[in-house]
gemmi code that builds the backbone of each chain (N, CA, C; Angstrom):
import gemmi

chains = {
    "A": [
        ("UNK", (216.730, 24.504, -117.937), (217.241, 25.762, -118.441), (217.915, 25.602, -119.800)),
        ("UNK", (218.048, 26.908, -120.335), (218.780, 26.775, -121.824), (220.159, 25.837, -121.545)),
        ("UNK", (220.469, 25.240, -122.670), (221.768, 24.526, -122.236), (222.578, 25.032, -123.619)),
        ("UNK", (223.882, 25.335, -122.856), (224.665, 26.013, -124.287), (226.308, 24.930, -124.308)),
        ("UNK", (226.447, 24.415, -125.296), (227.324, 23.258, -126.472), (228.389, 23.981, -126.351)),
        ("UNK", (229.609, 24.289, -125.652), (230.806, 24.967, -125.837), (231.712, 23.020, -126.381)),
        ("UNK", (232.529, 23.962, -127.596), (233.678, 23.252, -128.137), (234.900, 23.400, -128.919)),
        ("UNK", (235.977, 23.181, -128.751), (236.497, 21.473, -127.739), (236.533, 21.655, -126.427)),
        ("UNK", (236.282, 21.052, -125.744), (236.446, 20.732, -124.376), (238.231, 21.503, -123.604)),
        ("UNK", (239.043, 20.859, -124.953), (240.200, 21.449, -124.780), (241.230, 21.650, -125.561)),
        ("UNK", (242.572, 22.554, -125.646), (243.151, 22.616, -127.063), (244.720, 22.925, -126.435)),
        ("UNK", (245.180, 22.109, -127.162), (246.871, 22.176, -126.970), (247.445, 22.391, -128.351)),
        ("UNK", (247.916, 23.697, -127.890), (248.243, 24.313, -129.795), (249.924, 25.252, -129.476)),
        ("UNK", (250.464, 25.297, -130.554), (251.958, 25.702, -130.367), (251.761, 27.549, -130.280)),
        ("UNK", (252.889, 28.455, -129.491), (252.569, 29.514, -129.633), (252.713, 29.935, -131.408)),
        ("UNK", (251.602, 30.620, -131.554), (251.850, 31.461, -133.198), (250.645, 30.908, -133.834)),
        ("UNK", (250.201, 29.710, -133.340), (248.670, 29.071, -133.689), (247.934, 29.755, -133.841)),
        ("UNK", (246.648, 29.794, -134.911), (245.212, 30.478, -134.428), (244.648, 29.795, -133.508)),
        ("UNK", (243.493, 30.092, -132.855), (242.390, 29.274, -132.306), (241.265, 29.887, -133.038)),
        ("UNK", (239.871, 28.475, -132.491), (238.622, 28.275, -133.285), (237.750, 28.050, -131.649)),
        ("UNK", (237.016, 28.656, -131.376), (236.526, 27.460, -130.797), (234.608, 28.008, -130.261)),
        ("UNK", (233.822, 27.140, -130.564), (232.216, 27.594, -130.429), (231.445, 27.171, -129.685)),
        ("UNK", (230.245, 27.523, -130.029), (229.009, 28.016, -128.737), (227.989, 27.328, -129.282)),
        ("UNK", (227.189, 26.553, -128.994), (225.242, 26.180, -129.795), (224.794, 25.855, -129.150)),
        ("UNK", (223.370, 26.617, -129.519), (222.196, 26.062, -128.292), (221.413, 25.561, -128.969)),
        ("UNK", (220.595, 24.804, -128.494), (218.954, 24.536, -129.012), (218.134, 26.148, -128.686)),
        ("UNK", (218.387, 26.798, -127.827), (217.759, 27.978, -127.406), (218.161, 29.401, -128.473)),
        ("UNK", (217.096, 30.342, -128.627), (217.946, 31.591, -129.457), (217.658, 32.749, -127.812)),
        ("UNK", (219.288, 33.391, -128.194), (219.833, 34.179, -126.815), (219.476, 35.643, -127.918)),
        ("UNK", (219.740, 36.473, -127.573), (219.467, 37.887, -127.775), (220.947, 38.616, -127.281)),
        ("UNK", (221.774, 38.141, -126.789), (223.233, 38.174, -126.622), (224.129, 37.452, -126.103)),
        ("UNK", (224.977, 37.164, -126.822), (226.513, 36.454, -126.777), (227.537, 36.462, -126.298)),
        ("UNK", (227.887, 36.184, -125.147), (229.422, 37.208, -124.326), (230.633, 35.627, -124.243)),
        ("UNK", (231.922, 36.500, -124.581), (233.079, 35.389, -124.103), (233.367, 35.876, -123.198)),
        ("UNK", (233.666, 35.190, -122.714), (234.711, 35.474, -121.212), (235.870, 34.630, -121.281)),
        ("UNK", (237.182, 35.175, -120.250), (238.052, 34.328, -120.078), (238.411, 34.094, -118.423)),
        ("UNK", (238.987, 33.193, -118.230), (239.030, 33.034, -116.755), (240.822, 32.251, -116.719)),
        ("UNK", (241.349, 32.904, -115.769), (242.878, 32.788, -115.876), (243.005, 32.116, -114.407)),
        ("UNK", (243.800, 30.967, -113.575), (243.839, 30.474, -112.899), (243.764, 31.334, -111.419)),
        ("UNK", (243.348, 30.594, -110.785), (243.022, 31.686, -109.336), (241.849, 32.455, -109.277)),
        ("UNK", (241.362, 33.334, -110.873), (240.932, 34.246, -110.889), (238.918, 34.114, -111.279)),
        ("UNK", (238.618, 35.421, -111.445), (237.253, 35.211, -112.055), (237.323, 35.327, -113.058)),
        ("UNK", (236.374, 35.204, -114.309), (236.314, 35.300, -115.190), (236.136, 36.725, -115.638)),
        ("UNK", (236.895, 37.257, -116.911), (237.122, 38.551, -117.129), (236.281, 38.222, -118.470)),
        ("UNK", (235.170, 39.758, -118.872), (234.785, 39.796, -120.445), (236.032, 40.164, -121.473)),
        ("UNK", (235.484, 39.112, -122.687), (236.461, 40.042, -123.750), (235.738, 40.133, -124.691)),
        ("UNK", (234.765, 39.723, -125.020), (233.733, 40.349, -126.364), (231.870, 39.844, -126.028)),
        ("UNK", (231.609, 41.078, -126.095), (229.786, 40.974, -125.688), (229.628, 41.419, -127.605)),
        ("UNK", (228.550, 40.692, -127.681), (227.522, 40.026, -129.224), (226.168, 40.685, -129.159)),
        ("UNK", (225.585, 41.707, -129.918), (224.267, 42.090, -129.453), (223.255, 41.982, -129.976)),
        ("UNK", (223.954, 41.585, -131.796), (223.009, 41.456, -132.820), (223.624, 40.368, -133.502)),
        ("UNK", (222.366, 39.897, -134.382), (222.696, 38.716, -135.025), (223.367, 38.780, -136.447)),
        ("UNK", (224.503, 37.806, -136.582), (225.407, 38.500, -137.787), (226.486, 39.210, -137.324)),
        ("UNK", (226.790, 39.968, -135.933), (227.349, 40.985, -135.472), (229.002, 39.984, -135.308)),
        ("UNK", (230.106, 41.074, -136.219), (231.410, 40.148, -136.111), (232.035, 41.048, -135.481)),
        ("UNK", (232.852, 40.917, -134.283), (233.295, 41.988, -133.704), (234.990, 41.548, -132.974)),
        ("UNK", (236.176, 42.370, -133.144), (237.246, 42.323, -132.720), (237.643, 42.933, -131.622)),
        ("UNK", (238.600, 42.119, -130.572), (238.994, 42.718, -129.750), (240.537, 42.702, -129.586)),
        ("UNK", (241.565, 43.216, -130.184), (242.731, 42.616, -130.675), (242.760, 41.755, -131.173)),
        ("UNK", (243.528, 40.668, -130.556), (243.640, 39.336, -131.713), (242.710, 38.476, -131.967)),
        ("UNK", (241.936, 38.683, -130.865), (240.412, 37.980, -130.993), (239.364, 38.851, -131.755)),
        ("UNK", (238.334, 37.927, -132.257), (237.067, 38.149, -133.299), (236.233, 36.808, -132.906)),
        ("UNK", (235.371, 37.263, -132.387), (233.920, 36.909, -132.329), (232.669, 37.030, -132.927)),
        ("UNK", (231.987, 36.220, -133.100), (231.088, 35.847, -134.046), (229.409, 36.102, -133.591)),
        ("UNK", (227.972, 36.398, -133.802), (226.832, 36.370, -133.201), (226.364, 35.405, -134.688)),
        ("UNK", (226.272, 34.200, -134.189), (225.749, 33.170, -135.516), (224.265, 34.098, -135.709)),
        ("UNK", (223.467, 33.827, -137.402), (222.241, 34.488, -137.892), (221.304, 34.061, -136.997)),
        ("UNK", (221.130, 32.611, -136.927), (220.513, 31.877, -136.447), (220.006, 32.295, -134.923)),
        ("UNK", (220.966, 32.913, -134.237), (220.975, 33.194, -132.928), (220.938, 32.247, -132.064)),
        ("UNK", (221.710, 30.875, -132.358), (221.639, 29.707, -132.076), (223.432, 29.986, -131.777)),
        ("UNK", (223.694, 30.289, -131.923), (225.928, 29.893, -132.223), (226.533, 31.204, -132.237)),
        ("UNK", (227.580, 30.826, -131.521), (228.472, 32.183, -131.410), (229.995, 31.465, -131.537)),
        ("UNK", (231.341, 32.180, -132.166), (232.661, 31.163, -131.840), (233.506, 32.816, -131.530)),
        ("UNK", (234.327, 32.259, -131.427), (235.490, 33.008, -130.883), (237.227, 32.586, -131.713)),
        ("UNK", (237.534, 33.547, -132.239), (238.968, 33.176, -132.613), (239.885, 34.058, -132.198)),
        ("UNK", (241.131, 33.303, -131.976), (242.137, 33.944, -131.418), (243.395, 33.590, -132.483)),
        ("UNK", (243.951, 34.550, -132.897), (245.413, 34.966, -133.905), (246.320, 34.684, -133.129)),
        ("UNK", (247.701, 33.790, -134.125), (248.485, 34.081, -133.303), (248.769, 33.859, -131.824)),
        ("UNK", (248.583, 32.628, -131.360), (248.527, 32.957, -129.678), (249.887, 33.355, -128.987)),
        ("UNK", (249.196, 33.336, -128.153), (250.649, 33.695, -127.174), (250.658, 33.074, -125.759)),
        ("UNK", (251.529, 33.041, -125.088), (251.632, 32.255, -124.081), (250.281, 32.763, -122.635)),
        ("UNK", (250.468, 34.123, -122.934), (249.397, 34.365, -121.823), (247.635, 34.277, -122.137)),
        ("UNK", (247.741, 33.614, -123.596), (246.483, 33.374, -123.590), (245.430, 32.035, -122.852)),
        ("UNK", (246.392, 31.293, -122.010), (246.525, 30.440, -121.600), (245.589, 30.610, -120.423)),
        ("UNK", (244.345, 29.413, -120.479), (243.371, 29.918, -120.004), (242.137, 28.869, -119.878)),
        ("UNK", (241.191, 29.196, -119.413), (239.682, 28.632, -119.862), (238.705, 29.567, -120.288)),
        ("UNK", (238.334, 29.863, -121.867), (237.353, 30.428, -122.427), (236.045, 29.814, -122.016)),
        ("UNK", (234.809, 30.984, -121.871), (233.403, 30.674, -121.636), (232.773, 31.421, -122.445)),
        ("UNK", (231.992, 30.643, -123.001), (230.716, 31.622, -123.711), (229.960, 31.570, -123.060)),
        ("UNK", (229.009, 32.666, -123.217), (228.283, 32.918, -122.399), (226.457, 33.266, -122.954)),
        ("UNK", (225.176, 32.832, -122.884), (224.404, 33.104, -123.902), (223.009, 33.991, -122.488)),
        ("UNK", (222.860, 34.985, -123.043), (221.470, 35.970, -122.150), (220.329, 36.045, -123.081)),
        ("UNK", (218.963, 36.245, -122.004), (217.785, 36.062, -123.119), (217.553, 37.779, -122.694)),
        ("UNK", (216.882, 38.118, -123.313), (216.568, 39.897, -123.234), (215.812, 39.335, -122.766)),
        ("UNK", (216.027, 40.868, -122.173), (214.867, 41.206, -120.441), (215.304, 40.028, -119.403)),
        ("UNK", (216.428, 39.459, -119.527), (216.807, 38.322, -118.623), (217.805, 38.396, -117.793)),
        ("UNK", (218.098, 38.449, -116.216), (219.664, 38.671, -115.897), (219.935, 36.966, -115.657)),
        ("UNK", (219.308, 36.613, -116.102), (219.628, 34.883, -116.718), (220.268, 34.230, -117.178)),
        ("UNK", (222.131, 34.175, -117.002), (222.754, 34.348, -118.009), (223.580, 32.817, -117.784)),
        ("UNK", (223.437, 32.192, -119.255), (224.144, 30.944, -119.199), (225.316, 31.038, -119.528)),
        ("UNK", (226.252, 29.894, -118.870), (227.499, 29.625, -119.087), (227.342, 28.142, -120.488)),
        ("UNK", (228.708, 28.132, -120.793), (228.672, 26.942, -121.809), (229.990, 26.572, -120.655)),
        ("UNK", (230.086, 25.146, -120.980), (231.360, 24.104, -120.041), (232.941, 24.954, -120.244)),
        ("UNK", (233.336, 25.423, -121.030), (234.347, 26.102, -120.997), (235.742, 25.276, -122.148)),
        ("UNK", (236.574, 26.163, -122.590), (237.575, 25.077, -123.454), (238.663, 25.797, -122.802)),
        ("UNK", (239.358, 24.965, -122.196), (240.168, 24.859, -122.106), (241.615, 25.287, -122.588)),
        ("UNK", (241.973, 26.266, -123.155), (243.518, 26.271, -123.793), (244.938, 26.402, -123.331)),
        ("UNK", (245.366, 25.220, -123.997), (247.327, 25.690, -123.072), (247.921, 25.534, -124.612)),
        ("UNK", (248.741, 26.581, -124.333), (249.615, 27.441, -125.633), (251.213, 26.844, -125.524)),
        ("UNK", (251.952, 26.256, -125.787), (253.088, 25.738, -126.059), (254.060, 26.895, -126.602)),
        ("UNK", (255.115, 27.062, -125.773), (256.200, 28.315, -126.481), (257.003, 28.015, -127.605)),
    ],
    "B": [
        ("UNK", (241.416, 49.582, -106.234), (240.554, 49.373, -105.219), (240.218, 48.084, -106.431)),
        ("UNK", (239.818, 46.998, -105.624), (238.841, 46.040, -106.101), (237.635, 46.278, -106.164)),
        ("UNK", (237.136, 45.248, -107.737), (235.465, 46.327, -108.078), (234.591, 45.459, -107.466)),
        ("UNK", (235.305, 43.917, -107.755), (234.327, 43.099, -106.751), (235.183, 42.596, -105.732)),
        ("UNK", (234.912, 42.328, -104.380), (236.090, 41.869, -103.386), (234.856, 40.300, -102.601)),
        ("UNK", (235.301, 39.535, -102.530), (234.438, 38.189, -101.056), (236.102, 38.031, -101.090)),
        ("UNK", (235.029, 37.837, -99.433), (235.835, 37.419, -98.385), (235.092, 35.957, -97.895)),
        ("UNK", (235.724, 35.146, -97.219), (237.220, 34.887, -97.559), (237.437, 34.193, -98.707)),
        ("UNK", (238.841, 34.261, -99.267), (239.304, 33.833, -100.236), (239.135, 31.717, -100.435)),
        ("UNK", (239.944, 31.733, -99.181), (239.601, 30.060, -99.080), (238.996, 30.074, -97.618)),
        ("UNK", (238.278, 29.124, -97.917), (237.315, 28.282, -96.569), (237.653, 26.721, -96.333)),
        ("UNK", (238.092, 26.505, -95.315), (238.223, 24.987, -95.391), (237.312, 24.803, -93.982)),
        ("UNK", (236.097, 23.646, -94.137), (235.887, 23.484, -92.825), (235.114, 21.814, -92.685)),
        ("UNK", (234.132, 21.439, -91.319), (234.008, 20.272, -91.584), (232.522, 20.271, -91.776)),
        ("UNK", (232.059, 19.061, -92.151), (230.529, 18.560, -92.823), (229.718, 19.231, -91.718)),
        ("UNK", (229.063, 19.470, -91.903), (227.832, 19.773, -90.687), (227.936, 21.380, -90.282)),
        ("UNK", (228.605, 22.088, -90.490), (229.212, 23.591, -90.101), (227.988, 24.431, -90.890)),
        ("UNK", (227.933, 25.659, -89.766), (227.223, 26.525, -90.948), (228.666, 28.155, -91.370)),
        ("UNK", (228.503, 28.150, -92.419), (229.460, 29.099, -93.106), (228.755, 30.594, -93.844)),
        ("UNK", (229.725, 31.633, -93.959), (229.197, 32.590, -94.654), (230.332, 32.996, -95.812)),
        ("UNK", (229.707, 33.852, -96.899), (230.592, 34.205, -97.720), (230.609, 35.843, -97.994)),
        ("UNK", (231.056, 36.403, -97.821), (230.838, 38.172, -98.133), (231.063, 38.449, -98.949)),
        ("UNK", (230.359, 39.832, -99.886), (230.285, 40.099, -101.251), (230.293, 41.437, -101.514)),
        ("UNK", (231.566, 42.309, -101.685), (230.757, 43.980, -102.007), (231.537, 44.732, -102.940)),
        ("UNK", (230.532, 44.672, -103.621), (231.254, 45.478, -105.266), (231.144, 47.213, -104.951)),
        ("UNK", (232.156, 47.915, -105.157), (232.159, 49.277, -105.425), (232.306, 50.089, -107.152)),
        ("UNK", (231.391, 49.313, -107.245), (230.925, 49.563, -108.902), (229.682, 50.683, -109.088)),
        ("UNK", (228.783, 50.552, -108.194), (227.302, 51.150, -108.238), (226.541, 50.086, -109.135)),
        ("UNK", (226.558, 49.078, -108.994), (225.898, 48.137, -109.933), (224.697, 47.838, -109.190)),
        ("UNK", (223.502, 47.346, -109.574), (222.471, 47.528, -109.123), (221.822, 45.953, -109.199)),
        ("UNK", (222.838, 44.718, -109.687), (222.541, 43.692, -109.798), (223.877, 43.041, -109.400)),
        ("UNK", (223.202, 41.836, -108.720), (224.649, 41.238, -107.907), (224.071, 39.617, -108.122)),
        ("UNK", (224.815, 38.732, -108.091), (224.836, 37.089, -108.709), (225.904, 36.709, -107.445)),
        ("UNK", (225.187, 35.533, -107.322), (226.240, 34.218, -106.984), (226.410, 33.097, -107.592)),
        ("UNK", (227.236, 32.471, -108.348), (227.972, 31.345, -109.042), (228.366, 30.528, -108.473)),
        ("UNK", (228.368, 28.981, -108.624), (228.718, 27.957, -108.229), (229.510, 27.424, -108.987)),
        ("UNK", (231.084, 27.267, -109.144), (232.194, 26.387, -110.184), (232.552, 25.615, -109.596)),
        ("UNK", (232.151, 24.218, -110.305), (232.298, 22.655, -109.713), (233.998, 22.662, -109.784)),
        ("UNK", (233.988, 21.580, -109.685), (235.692, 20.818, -109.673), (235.722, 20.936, -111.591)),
        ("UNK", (234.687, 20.462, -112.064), (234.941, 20.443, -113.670), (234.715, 21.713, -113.827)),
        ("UNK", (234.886, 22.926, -113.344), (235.111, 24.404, -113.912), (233.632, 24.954, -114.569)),
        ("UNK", (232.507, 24.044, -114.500), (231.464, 24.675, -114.872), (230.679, 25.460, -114.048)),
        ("UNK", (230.471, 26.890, -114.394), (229.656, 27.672, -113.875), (228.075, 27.616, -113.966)),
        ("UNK", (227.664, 27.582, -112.890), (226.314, 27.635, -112.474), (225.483, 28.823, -111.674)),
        ("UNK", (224.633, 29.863, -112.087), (223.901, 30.191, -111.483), (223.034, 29.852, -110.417)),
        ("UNK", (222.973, 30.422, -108.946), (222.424, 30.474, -108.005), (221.611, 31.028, -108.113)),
        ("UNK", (221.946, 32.468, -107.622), (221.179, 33.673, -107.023), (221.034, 34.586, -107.941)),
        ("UNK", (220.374, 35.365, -107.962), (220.203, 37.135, -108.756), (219.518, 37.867, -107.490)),
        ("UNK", (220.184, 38.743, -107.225), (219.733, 40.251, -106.350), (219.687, 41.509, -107.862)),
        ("UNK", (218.374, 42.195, -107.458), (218.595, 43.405, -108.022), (217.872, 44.057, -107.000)),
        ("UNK", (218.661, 45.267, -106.783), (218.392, 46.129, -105.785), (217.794, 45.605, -104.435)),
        ("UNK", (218.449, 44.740, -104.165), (217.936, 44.026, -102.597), (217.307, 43.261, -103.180)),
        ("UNK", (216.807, 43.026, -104.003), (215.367, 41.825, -104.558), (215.758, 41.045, -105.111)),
        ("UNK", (215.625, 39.888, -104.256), (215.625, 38.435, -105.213), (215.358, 38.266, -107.051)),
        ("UNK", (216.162, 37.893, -107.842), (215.164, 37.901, -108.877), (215.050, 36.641, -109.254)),
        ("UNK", (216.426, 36.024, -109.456), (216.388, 34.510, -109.837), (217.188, 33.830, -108.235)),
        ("UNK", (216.504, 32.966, -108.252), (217.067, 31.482, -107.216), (216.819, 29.919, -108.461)),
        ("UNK", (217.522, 29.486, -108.995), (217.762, 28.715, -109.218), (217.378, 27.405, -108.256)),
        ("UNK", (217.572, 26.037, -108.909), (217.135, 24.701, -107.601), (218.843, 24.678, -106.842)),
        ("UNK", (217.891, 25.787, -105.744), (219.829, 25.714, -105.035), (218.948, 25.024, -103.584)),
        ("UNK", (219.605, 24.012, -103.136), (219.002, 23.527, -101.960), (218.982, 24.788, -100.963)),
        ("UNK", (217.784, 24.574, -99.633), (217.312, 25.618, -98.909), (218.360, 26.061, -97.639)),
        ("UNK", (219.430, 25.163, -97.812), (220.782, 25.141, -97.153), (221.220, 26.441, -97.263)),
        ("UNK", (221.065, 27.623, -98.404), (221.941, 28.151, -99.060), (220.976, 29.519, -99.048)),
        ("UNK", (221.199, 30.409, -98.142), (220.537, 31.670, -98.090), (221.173, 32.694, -98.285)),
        ("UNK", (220.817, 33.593, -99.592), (221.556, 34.792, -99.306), (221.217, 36.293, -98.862)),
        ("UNK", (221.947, 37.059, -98.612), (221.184, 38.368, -98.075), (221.646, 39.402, -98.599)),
        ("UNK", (220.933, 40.389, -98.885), (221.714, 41.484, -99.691), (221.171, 43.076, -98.523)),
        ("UNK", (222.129, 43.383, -97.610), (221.848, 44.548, -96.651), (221.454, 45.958, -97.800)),
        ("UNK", (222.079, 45.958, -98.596), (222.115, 46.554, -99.718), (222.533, 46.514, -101.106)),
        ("UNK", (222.523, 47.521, -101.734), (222.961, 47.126, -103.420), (224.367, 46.702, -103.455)),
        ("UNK", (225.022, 47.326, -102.662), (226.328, 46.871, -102.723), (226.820, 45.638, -102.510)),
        ("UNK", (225.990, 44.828, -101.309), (226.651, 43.763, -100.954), (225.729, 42.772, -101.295)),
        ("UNK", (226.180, 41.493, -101.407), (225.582, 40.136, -101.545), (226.179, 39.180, -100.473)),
        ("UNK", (225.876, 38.774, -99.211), (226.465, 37.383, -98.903), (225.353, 36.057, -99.217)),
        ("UNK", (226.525, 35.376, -98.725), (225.934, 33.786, -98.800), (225.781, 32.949, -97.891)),
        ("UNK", (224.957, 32.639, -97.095), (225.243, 32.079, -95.678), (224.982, 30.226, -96.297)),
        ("UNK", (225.336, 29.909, -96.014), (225.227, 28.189, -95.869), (225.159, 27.198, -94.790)),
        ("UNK", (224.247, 26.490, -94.312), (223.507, 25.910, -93.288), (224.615, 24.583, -93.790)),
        ("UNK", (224.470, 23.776, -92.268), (224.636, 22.448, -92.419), (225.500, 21.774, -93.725)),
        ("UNK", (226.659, 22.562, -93.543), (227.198, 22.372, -95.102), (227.425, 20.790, -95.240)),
        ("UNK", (227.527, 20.452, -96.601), (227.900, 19.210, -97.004), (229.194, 18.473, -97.794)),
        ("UNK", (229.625, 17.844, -98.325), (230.863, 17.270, -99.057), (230.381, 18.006, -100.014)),
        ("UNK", (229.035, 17.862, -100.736), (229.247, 18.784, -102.471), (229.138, 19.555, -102.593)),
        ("UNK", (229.205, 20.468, -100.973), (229.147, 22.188, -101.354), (230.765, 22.146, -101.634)),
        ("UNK", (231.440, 21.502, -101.813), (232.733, 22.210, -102.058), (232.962, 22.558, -103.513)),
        ("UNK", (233.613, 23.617, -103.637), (233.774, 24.482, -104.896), (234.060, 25.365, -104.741)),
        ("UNK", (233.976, 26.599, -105.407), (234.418, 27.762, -105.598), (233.309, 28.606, -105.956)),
        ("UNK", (233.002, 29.585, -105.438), (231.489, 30.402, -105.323), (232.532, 32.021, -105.919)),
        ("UNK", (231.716, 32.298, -106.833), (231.501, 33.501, -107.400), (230.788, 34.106, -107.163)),
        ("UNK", (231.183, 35.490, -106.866), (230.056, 36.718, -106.943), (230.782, 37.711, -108.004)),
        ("UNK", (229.324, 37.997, -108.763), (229.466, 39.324, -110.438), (228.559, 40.265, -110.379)),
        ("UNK", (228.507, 41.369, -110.687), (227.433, 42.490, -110.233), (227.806, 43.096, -111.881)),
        ("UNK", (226.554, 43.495, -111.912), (226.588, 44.358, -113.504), (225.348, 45.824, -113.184)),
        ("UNK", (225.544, 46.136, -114.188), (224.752, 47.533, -114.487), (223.242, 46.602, -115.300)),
        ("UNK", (221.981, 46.796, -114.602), (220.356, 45.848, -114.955), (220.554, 45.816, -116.141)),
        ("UNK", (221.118, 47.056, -117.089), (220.627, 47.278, -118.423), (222.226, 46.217, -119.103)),
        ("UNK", (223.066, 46.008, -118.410), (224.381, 46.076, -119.691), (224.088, 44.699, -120.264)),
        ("UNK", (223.482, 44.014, -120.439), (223.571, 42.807, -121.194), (224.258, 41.594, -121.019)),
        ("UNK", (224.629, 41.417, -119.739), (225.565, 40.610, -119.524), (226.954, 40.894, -119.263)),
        ("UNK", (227.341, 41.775, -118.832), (228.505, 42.437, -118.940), (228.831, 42.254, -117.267)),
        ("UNK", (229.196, 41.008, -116.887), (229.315, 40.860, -114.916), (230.662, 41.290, -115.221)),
        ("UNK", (231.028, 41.644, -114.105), (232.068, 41.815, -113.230), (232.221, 40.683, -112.152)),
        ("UNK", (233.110, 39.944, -112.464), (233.320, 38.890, -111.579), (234.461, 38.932, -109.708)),
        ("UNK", (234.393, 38.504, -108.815), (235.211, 38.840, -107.869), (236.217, 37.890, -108.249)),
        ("UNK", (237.358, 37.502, -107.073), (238.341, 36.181, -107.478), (237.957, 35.149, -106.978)),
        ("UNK", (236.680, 34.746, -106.225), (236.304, 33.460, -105.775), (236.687, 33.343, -104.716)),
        ("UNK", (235.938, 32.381, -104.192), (235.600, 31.947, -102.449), (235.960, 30.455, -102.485)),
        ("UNK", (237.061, 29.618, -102.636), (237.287, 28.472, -102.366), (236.813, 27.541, -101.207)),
        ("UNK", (235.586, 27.061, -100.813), (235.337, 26.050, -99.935), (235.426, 24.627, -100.012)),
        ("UNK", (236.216, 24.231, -99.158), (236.574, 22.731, -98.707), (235.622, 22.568, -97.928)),
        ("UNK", (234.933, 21.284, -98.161), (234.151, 20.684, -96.908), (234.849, 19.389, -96.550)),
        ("UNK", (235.180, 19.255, -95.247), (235.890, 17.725, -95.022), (234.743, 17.241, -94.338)),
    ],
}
model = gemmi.Model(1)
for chain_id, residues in chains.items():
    chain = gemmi.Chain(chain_id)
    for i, (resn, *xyz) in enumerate(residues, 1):
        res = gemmi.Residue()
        res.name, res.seqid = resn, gemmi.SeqId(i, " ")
        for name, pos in zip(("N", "CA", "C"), xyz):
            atom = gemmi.Atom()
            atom.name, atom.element = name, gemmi.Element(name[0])
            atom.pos, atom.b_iso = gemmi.Position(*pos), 0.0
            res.add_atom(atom)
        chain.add_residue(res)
    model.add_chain(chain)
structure = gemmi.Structure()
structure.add_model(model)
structure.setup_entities()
């Protein structure tokens, strides 16, 4: 199956930090989704990608649909303590309910 | 109301057992998934139901049957469980058309001793 490159693995950053963190496949997806997943819980969406080039904000976060349709990243402003978490990207092929996960990064936010 | 609810939350049981997992979204979603998250937090596709119909099965050993009575629900029955079924099983249901847009439940924690 497609295999999708999530990175860093993990990030220990002070609160007020930005974050960076991305997606690559060898495969081209037709859409891009982050998700976040908070302990205990399932993973919740916070930005779906539909076109290529497509830069899109969701508060402090902005997400990326690389040209290529190969890469997607995700940044987060400013963190804050409850951003504290494991991010997933996520990559779908049209016409597919096929939907890959990337390994996930990890973030813990320091007050 | 919860949009996706399985039951039960945690499962602890021993090697050889057969187990079930229950799944029912009150979304009207017309596509329902089951997920497999290892100990390293990576998610894996199982199953795809759309509208009662199988769409994707993944190489999930034949241990692992699921049934969908209807659109609403998805379970997971599991035969002869083993030490590496343990994990945490997800079920996400979306709308066929939204693009990826699941709705995830809070997970089914199984221990196998």
């Amino acid at each position: 199956g497609q295999q999708l490159n999530q990175s860093p693995q993990s990030m220990f950053i002070q609160e007020g930090e930005d974050v960076s963190m991305n997606c690559t496949s060898s495969s081209i997806f037709n859409t891009w989704l982050w998700y976040k997943q908070d302990p205990g819980e399932g993973p919740v969406l916070l930005i779906a990608l539909y076109k290529a080039g497509e830069l899109t904000s969701n508060g402090r976060l902005t997400a990326q649909f690389g040209i290529t349709r190969k890469d997607s990243f995700l940044n987060i402003s400013a963190s804050i303590p409850s951003d504290v978490g494991i991010y997933f990207c996520a990559g779908l092929l049209y016409n597919n309910n096929d939907m890959r996960f990337g390994a996930g990064t990890r973030l813990t936010v320091k007050p | 109301d919860t949009a996706v609810s399985q039951t039960p939350k945690y499962l602890v049981t021993q090697m050889g057992n057969d187990k079930s997992i229950k799944c029912e979204q009150n979304l009207g979603h017309d596509t329902m998934y089951w997920y497999k998250q290892d100990s390293k937090k990576f998610l894996k596709i199982m199953f795809s139901y759309n509208n009662k119909e199988l769409i994707i099965n993944e190489t999930v050993p034949n241990r692992f049957s699921p049934k969908s009575p209807d659109k609403a629900h998805l379970n997971l029955h599991i035969n002869s469980l083993e030490l590496g079924d343990s994990a945490v099983y997800f079920c996400a249901s979306q709308y066929q058309d939204s693009r990826g847009e699941l709705f995830f439940g809070e997970g089914s924690r199984l221990t196998v001793l």
